[in-house]
N, C-alpha and C positions, 0 to 999 in steps of 0.2 A: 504494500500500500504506500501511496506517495504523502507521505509527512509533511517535507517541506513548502509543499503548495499551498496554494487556497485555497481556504474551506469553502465548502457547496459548490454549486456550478460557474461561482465566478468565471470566465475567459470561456463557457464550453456550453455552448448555446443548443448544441446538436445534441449532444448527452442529455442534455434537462429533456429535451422534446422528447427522445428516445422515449426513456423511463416515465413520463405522462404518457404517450401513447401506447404505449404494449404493457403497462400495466394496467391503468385507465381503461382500455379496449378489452380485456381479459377478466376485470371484476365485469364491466356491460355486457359478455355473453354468457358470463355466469346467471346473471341477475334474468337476463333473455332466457335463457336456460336452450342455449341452442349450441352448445359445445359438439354434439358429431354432426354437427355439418360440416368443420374443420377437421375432422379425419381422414387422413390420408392414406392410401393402401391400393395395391394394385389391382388384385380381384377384391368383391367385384367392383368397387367404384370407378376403377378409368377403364379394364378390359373388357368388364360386361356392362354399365350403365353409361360409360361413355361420362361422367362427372367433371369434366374437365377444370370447370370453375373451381374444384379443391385446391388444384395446384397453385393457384392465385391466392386461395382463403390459406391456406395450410400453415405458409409464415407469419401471421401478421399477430396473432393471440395466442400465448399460453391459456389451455382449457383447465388447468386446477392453479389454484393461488398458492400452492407452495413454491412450483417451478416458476410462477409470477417472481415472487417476492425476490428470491433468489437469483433470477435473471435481469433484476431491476436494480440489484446489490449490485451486481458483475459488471451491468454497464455503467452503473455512477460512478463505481473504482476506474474504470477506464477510460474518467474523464480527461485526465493527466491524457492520455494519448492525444487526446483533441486539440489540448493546449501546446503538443509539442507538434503536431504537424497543421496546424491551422484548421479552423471549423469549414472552409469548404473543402480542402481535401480528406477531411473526416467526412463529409458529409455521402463527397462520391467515393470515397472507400466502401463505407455502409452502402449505398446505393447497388453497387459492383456485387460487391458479395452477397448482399442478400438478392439479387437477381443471378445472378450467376448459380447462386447453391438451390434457386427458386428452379430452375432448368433442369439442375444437376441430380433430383430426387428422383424424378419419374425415371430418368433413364436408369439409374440405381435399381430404381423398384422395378425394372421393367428385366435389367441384368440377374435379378433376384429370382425375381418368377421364373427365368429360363432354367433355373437348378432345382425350380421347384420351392423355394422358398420365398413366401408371402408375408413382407413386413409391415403391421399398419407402424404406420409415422403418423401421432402424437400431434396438436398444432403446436407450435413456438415456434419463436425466432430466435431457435438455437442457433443458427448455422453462424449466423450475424453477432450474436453473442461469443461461440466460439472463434471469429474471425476478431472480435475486437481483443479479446484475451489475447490470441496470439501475438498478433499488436503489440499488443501492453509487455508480452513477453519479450519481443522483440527490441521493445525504444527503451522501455524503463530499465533502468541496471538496478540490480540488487541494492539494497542500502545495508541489508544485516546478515547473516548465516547461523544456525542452532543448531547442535549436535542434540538431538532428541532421543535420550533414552541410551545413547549409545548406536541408534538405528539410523544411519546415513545424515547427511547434512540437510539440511532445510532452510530456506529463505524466506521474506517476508515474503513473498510473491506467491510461495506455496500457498496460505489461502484460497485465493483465487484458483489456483487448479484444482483443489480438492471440492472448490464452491461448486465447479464446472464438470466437475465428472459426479459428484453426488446430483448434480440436476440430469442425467443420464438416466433414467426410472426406466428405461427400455430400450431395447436393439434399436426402433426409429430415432430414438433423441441421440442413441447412438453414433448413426451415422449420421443424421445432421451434424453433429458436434465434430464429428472427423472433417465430413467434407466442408464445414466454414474453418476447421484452423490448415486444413489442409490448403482451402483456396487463398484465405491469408497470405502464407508462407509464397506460393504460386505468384501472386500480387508484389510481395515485398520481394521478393528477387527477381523480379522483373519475366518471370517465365511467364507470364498473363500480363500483358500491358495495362497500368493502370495505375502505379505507385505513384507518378508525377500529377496524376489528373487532377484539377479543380473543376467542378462544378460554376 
């Protein structure tokens, strides 16, 4: 966690929205009580009902308020990213990834079904979460290290990944969670054009 900055959202305009909007948006379909319409899965909703609208809906709400809460921690901590690479290219980073990992499901779920295995995916905007962690992995440097127990070393930073793999409650958050730090990493080295973009 970054100590030295500003507390709240000062400088990180995109992160405030973030966390109102996919928090916000996730208690209102609770309240709607309309959570599997955001479910995602291959049969049958895209193979046989043809659903396609899911893959649109699928990112945009966490459907139980734990993985809310938890997902609305991860990107407030990640507002330090924002402030180190400026809020419009924070903004078309998130934009990037969370369309890119938006594309990158179906074809997963589709590579899935050909071995016979049918994943439903969960709604949240894990991929985007797990893309900003990376991030955060990537710019922030450690500030501390703890030897725990005797059991390997640990950093302040460790939080956040242990926040990011307990919001994993299933194979779909799963792979969301891979393929947003995976398209990250893609992004930051340049092997997916996009690292310099400003919106």
């Amino acid at each position: 966690m970054i100590s030295s900055s500003p507390a709240g959202f000062t400088g990180a305009p995109w992160t405030k929205r973030l966390c109102l909007l996919f928090v916000s948006a996730s208690i209102l379909i609770s309240l709607l009580n309309i959570q599997p319409q955001f479910l995602l899965q291959w049969s049958p909703q895209l193979a046989e009902w043809q659903q396609w609208r899911r893959i649109l809906l699928n990112p945009l709400v966490w459907t139980n308020q734990g993985s809310a809460m938890i997902g609305g921690l991860l990107i407030y901590e990640c507002r330090g990213v924002e402030r180190q690479i400026g809020s419009r290219r924070f903004a078309t980073f998130v934009l990037e990834t969370g369309v890119l990992s938006m594309l990158a499901m179906p074809v997963l779920l589709a590579l899935l079904a050909l071995v016979g295995v049918n994943v439903p995916v969960q709604a949240g905007p894990q991929a985007i979460v797990a893309a900003l962690v990376s991030l955060y992995h990537s710019l922030v440097p450690n500030i501390y290290f703890v030897k725990l127990a005797g059991v390997g070393t640990w950093s302040d930073k460790s939080v956040m990944y242990f926040l990011l793999l307990a919001n994993c409650t299933s194979w779909g958050y799963f792979f969301k969670t891979t393929t947003g730090w995976v398209l990250a990493k893609l992004i930051y080295t340049d092997a997916i054009p996009g690292r310099l973009w400003a919106i």
